[in-house]
N, C-alpha and C positions, 0 to 999 in steps of 0.2 A: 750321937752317932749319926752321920752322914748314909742315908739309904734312898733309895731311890723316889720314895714319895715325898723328902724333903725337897730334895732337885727336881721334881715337877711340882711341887707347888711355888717355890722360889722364882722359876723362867720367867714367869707373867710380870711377877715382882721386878726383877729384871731387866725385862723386855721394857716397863712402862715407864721407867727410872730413866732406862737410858733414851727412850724416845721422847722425854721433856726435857732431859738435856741438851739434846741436841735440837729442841726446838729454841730453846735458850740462848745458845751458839748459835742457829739462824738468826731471832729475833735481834741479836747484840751486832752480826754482821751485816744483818740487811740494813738496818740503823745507820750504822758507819757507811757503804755504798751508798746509800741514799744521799746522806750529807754531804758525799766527795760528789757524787754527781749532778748535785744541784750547785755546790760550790763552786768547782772547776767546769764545768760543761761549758760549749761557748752557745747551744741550743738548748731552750728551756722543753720546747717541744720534744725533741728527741730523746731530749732526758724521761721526759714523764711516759713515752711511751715504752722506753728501754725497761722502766721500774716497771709500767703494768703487764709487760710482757714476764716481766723474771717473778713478779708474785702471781701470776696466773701459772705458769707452772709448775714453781715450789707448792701453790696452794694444793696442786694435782698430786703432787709426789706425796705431800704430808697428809691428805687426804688417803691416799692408798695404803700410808703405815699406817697411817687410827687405822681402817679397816681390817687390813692386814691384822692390827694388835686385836683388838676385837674377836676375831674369828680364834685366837689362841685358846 
């Protein structure tokens, strides 16, 4: 039977599942951008600063869910 202490002990379970999935989908997508934008880029410079620019914030964002997760 499905009562409310099942569905709060489940959330976290939840919550932690789907936020390494979706780290997963990041890690598989940043992989792919990387490759296209080292591949194709006509600046090896600009490249490398576009990438430390987009994993310094993803790092911020995925930083705030662990914490975020954490605090549940």
């Amino acid at each position: 039977m499905i009562d409310n202490t099942f569905i709060t002990d489940m959330l976290p379970m939840l919550f932690e599942g789907s936020f390494f999935v979706v780290m997963l989908v990041f890690v598989g997508f940043s992989l792919s951008i990387a490759y296209h934008w080292f591949s194709y880029s006509s600046s090896k410079s600009t490249t490398m600063i576009a990438l430390c620019v987009y994993l310094a914030v993803s790092a911020v964002l995925f930083l705030t869910m662990a914490i975020t997760l954490n605090t549940l």
